[in-house]
N, C-alpha and C positions, 0 to 999 in steps of 0.2 A: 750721170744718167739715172732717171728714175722709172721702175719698175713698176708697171701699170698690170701688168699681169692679174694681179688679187682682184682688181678694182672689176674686173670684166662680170663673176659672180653676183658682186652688190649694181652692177648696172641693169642686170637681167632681174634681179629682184625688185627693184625701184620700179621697170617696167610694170611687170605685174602688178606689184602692188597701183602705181596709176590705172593703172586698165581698171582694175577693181574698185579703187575710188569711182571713178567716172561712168563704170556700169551701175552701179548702187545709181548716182542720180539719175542718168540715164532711164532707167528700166524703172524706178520705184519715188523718185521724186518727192524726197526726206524733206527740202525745203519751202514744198508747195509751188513751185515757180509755175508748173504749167495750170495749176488750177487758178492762178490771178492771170494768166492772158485771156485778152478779149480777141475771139477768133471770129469774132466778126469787124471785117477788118472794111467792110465798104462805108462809107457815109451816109449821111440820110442823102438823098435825090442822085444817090449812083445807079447804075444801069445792072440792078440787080434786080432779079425778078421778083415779083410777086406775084403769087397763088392766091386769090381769091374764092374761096368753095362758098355755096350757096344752095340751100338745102330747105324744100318747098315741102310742104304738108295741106296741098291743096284742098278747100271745101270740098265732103263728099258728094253734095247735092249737084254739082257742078259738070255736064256733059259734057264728053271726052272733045266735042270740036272747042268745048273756050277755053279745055287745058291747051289743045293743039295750038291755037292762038297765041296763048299767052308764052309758051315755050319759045313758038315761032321770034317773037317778041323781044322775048331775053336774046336769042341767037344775032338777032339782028341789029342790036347794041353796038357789035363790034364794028358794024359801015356805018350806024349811026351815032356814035360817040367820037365828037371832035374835038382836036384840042382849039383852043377860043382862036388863036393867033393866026394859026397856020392855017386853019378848018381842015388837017389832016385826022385817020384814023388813029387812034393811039392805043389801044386795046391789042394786045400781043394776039390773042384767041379766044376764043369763046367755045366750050364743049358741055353737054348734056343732055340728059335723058332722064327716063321713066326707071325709078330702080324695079331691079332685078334680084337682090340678094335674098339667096337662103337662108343667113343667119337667124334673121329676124332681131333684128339689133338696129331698126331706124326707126324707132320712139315717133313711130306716126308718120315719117318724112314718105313724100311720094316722089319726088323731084329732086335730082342735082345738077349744078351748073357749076363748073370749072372753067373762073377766066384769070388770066394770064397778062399782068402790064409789065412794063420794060423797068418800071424802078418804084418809089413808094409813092412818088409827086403825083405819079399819072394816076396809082390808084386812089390817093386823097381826092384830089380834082372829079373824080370818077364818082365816088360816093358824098363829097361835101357839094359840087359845084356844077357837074354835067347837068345842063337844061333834060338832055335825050333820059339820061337814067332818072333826074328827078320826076319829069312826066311818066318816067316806067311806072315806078315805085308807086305811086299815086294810082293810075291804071291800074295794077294786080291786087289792091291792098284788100278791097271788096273780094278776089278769089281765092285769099289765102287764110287759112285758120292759124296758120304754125310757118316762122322762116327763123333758121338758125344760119348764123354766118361765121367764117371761118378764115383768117389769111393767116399766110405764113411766108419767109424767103425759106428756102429750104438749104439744110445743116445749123438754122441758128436755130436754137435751144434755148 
């Protein structure tokens, strides 16, 4: 018969010490592993959103009804921008206004617009190939002294 008794102290030490190995990588990640994964894990043409921001620095000389216009305009993109096949809307949303901030940290912008497509194809199509947005674009270009644009999927970095 062999006496296992002694052994029971170095198994409870071995524990430990693993716990400790495996909190080190865990918590503090000595061999890099999590800063080489790519957490962006959707493909290009997945149904991941896209944010579109759009940021207007309208002509001063310019009366408030051909901002009103022109706003109206942008808003309406989203019932008129079809995709070619279907001639359905593909434009997730469409939101904007006249800013408001107190910071004073918009370097001349008067206008923004936040829109919203279901993945990246539809905002490509939207900016390279939409008839409705390239007639936009063309329309406002005479109302606009200043446009800064902005997209992003949001958590990728």
């Amino acid at each position: 018969m062999v006496n296992i008794s002694g052994a029971r102290p170095h198994a409870l030490r071995i524990t430990i010490a693993l716990f400790c190995i495996l909190s080190v990588f865990l918590f503090f990640d000595p061999i890099g592993f999590a800063s080489t994964m790519n957490y962006n894990l959707a493909p290009p043409g997945s149904t991941t959103t896209v944010t579109h921001i759009v940021l207007f620095k309208f002509k001063p000389d310019l009366d408030d009804g051909a901002v009103d216009v022109a706003c109206a305009k942008i808003l309406s993109l989203k019932e008129n921008c079809l995709r070619p096949n279907s001639q359905h809307a593909y434009i997730k949303s469409i939101t904007g206004g006249r800013d408001n901030s107190p910071e004073n940290l918009q370097n001349g912008m008067t206008h923004a617009f936040v829109v919203q497509f279901e993945n990246t194809d539809d905002r490509n199509y939207y900016v390279e190939q939409d008839p409705a947005h390239l007639a936009f674009k063309k329309e406002i270009e005479p109302l606009v002294e200043k446009i800064t644009v902005l997209d992003y999927v949001s958590g990728v970095f």
